[in-house]
KERO-14912 format. One line per 5 residues: their letters; for each residue z, x, y of C-alpha. Coordinates in pm, whole numbers, plus 50000, padded with zeros to 5 digits. Each point is the difference from the previous one (the first is absolute). Layout:
<recs>
a	Z X Y | ...;
</recs>
This chain:
<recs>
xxxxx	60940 71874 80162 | 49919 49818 50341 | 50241 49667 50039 | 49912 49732 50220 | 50202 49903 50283;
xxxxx	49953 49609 49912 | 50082 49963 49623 | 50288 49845 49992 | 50244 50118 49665 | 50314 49909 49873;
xxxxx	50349 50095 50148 | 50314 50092 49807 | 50367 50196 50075 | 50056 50242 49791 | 50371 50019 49860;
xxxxx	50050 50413 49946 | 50073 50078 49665 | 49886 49726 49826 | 49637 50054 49795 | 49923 49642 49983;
xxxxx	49932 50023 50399 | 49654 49858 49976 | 49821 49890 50258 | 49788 49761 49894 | 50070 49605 50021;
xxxxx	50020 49835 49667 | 49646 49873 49942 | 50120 49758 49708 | 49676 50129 49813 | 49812 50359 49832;
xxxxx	49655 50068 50112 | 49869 50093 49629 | 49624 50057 50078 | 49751 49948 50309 | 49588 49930 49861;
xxxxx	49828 50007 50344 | 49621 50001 50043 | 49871 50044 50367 | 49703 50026 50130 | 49993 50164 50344;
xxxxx	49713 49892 50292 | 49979 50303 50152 | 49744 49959 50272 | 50256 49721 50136 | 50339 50140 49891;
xxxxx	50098 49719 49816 | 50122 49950 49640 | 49992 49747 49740 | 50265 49987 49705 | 50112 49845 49671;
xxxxx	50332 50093 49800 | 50200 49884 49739 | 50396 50178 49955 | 50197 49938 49721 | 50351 49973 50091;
xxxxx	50340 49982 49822 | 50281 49732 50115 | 50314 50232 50065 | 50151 49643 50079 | 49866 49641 49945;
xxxxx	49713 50043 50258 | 49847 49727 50157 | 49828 50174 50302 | 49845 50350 50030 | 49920 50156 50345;
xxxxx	49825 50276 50045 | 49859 50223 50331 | 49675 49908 50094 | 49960 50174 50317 | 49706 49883 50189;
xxxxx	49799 49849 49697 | 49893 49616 49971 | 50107 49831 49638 | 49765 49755 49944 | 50086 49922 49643;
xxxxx	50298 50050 49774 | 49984 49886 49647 | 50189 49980 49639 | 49842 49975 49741 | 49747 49688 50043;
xxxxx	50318 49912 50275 | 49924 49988 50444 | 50358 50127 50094 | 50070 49914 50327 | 50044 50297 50263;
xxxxx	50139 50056 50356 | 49925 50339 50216 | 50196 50100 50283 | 50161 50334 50140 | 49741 50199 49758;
xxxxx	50115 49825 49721 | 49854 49788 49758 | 50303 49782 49789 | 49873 49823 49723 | 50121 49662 49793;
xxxxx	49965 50044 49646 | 49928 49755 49783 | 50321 49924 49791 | 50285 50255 50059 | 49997 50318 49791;
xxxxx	50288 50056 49777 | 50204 50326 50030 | 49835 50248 49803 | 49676 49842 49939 | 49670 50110 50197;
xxxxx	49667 49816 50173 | 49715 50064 50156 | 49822 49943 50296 | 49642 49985 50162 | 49984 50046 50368;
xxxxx	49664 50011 50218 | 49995 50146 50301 | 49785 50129 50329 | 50082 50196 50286 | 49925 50234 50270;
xxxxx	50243 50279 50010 | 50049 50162 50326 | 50187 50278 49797 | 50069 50078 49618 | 49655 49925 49893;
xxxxx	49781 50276 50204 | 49651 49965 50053 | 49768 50266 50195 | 49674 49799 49956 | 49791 50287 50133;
xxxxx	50092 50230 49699 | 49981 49684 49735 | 50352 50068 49954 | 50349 49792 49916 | 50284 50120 49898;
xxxxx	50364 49900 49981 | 50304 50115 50241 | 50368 49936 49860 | 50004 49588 50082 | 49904 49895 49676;
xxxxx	50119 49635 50119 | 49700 49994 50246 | 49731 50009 49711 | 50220 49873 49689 | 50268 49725 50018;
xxxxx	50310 50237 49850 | 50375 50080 50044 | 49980 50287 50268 | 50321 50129 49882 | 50024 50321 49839;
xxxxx	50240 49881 49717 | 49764 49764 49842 | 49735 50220 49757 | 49750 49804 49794 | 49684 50150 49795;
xxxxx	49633 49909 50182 | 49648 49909 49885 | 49797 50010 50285 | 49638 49977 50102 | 49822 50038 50302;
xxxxx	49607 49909 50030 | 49773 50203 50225 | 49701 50057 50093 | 49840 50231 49806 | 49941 50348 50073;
xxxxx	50330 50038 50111 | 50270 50209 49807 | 50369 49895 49973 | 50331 50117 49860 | 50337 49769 49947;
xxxxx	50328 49994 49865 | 50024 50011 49627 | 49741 50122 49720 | 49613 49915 50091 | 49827 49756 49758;
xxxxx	49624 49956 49950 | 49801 49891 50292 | 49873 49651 49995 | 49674 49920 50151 | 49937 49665 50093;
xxxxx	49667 49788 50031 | 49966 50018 50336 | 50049 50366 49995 | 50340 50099 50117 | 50196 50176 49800;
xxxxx	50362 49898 49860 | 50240 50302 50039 | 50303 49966 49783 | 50357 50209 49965 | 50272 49918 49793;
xxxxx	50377 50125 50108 | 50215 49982 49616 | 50303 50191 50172 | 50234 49742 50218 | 49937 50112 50362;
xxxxx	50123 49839 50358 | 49755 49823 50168 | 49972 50239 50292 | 49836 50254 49815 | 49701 49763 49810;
xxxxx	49665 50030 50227 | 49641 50148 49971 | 49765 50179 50223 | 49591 49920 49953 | 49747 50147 50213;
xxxxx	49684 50196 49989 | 50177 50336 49860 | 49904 50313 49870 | 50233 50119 49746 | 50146 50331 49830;
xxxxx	50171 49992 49689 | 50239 50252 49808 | 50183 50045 49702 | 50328 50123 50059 | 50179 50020 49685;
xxxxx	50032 49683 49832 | 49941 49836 50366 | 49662 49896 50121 | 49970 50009 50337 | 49767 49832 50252;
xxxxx	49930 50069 50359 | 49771 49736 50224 | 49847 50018 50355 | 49719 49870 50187 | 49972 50332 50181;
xxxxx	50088 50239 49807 | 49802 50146 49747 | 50119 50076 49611 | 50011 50378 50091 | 50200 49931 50335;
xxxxx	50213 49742 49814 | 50106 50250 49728 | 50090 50241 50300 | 50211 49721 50187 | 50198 49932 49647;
xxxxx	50052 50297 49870 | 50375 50041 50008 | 50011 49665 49799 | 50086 50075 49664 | 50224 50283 50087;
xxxxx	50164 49706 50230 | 50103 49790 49701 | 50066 50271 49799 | 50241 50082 50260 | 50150 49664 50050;
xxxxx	50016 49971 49609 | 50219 50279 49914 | 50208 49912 50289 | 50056 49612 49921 | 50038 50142 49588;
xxxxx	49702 49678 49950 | 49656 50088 49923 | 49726 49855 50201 | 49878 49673 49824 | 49598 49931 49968;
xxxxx	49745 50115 50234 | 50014 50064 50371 | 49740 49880 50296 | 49989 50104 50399 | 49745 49815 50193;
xxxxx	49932 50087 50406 | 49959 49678 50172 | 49896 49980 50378 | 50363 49921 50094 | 50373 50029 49857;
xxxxx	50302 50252 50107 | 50063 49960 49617 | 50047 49804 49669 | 50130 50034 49699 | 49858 49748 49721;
xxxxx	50099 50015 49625 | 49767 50277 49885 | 49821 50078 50315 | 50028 50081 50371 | 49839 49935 50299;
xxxxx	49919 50222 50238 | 49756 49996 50369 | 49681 50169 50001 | 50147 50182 50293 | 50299 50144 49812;
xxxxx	49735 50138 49772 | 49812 50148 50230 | 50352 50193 50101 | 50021 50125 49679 | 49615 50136 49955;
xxxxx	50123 50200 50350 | 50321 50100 49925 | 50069 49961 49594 | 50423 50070 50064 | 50038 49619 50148;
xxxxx	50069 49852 49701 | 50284 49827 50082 | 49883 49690 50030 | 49864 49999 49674 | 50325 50098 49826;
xxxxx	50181 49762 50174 | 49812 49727 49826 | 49980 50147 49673 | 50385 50030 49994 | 50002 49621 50004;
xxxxx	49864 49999 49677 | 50325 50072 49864 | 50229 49914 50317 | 49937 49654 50086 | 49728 49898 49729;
xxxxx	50248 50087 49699 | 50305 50017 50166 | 50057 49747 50284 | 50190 49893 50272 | 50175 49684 49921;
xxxxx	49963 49835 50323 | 49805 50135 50318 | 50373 50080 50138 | 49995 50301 49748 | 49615 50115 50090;
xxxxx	50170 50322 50085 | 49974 50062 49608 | 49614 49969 50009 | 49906 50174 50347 | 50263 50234 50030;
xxxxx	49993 50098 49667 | 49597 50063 49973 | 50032 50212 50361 | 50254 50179 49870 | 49807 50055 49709;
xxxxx	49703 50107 50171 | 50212 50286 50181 | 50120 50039 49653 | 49620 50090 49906 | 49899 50198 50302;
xxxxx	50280 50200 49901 | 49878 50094 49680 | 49621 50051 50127 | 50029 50128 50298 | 50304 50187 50064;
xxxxx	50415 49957 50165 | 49822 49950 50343 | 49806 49735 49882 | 50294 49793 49921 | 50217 50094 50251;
xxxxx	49739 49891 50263 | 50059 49656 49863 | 50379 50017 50033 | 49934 50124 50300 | 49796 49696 50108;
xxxxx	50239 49748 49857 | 50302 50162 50188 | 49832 49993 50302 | 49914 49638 49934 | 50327 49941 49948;
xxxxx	50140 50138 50331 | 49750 49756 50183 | 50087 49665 49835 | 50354 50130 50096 | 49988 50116 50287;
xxxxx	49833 49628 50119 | 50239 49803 49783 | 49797 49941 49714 | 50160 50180 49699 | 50108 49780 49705;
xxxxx	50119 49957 49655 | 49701 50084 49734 | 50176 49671 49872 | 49870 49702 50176 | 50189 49643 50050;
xxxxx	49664 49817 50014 | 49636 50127 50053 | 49829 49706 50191 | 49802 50207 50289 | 50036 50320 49927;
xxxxx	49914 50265 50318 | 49838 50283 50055 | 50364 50199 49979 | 50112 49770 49722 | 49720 50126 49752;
xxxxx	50109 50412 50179 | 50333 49897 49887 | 49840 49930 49629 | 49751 50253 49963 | 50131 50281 50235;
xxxxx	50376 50028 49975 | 49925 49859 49646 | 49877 50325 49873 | 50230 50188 50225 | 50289 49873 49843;
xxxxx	49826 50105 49644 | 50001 50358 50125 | 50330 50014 50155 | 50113 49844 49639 | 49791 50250 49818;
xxxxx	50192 50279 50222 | 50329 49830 49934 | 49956 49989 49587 | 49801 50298 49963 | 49682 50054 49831;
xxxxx	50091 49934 49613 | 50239 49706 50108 | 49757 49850 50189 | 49689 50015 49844 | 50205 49892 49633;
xxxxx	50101 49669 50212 | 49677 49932 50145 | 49800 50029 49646 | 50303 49804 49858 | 49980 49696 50265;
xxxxx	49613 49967 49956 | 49962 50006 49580 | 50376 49769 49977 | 49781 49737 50253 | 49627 50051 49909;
xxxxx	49854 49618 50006 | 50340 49842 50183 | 50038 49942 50357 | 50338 50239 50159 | 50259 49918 50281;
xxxxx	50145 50321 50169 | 50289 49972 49839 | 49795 50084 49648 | 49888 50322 50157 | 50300 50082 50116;
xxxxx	50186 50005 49620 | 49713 50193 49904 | 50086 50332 50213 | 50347 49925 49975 | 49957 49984 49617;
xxxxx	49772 50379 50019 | 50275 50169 50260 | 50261 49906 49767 | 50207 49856 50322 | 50054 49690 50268;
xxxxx	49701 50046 50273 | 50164 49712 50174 | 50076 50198 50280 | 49671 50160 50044 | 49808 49596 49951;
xxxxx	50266 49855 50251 | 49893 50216 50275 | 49627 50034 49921 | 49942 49726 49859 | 50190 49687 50047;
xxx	50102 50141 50363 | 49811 50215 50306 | 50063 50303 49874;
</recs>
């Protein structure tokens, strides 16, 4: 997953040995569900919105702020109540309109407009949108990975235009005028990063693997050429399921959009119609693939705590993809990644730039910061595979991810884990690698 240089997210010390390190501020109040209708302009890259979240009071709540990114509220509302509304900084903080006991829970309506420069996508010359990581910039929300809430959401296109989103499809709607009402409903708490969609003028390829339906989109690509580019799939999540001792849940979509490096959405992935043209010429670079399908279990189901602990999503998933390539390709497969992730390593070194996988605060993260998290991330997972051995290592990992399916993890979480499978402290082995520069 691509993170922007400008979202701002929240800082937090983390106090070694203790698992209530979380690195979230206290919010005062429990995203419950998000019910967000949008209906994209495509031809001008613009977006108009409605929502209404239920929320629960974790404390008597008289104010609710959210991130709004870029977007324009025009309207907030509760009940047959105008709540009055400020935005600044990419927030939007809202009054409510008698304070909210502990324990109880509201709703509210917000409308909305905007032009997203990023988060919201739009390549007008394919008829396409799609969504990029930034939820904020198309859906007032709580960026931070902690908070999880359920989603009803609908987006309304033009028609002739295919789409896939986050949760289980419903019936299309089609409206008077024509356009039809495309509708997905998320009943498993997720974090807001990974809720989006993708619509365009696709072909599509679909499979039944196992239980799992799977899905593949493109406006290039045709359904033969798209069943070439995906073929690994189900083997992937087979794969990632034995290893993570979890079952893949529901059905599973990958859509080629004109540009991404990468995302991983509950239930789907995005992918560039360029990548896929690197796999219909050379079918071993899957990587990129199994990267994002290993967020389906690390980072959708398990995730980091705070963006100071993202080491736990990207680390983990390219560790995992090595992991993979391993298994279907061969030892020199995976020991090219090491390979690549040492040698990573010795640059951000060599210049200065090595750090902690645990971060103080994650406010502008740089081009060596997110090495740090994704390349000596998955590094250290190898060297700590190599350290435990194969059975030790592989009982802790499939321990850590069933004992926090559905919860968000600090390092510290992970850490008990293997500790708990090797039968013996680690604390050495995390003080150096981990908490320190190796």
């Amino acid at each position: 997953m691509f993170v922007r240089l400008c979202i701002s997210l929240c800082g937090v010390s983390l106090l070694l040995g203790s698992a209530a390190a979380h690195a979230s501020t206290p919010r005062g109040f429990d995203v419950l569900h998000y019910d967000v209708a949008l209906v994209p302009d495509i031809a001008h890259k613009r977006v108009t919105g409605q929502q209404t979240l239920r929320l629960r009071a974790e404390r008597e709540l008289r104010a609710v702020t959210l991130d709004s990114g870029a977007l324009t509220v025009t309207a907030v509302m509760q009940a047959d109540r105008a709540l009055a509304f400020a935005q600044h900084d990419a927030k939007v903080q809202i009054t409510l309109a008698e304070p909210l006991p502990t324990g109880d829970t509201a709703s509210v309506t917000i409308r909305y407009h905007g032009e997203p420069a990023y988060g919201l996508e739009f390549a007008p010359e394919r008829d396409e949108v799609y969504t990029i990581f930034s939820t904020s910039q198309w859906m007032p929300s709580v960026d931070a990975p902690d908070e999880r809430a359920t989603l009803d959401l609908s987006v309304t296109l033009p028609a002739g235009l295919l789409a896939a989103g986050t949760g289980r499809a419903l019936p299309l709607r089609t409206l008077p005028d024509g356009r039809i009402e495309h509708r997905w409903q998320l009943e498993t708490p997720m974090p807001g990063y990974v809720y989006g969609f993708t619509a365009g003028r696709y072909q599509e390829a679909t499979q039944q693997h196992g239980t799992i339906g799977l899905r593949f989109l493109s406006s290039e690509r045709s359904p033969a050429q798209l069943q070439r580019v995906f073929t690994a799939t189900g083997g992937m999540l087979d794969f990632f399921a034995d290893r993570a001792g979890l079952p893949y849940r529901g059905d599973y979509q990958q859509a080629l959009v004109a540009r991404t490096i990468g995302q991983e959405m509950a239930g789907m992935s995005l992918m560039s119609e360029r990548y896929g043209q690197q796999m219909l010429e050379d079918p071993t670079q899957t990587a990129l693939m199994a990267h994002e399908a290993a967020h389906q279990w690390w980072g959708n189901r398990v995730t980091c705590a705070g963006w100071e602990h993202f080491w736990l999503n990207e680390g983990m998933a390219n560790f995992m993809t090595a992991a993979y390539l391993q298994q279907a390709q061969g030892e020199a497969a995976y020991q090219a990644q090491v390979t690549i992730w040492r040698t990573r390593l010795d640059a951000l070194r060599a210049k200065g730039a090595d750090h902690a996988l645990v971060y103080a605060e994650w406010n502008a993260p740089t081009g060596d910061d997110r090495a740090v998290v994704y390349q000596k991330g998955a590094y250290v997972l190898h060297l700590l595979r190599v350290e435990m051995g194969e059975a030790a290592f592989w009982r802790g990992i499939r321990d850590y991810t069933r004992a926090n399916d559905g919860r968000s993890v600090v390092t510290v979480d992970f850490q008990r884990a293997m500790e708990a499978a090797a039968g013996r402290s680690l604390q050495p082995f995390f003080a150096q690698w981990v908490y320190g520069v190796g």
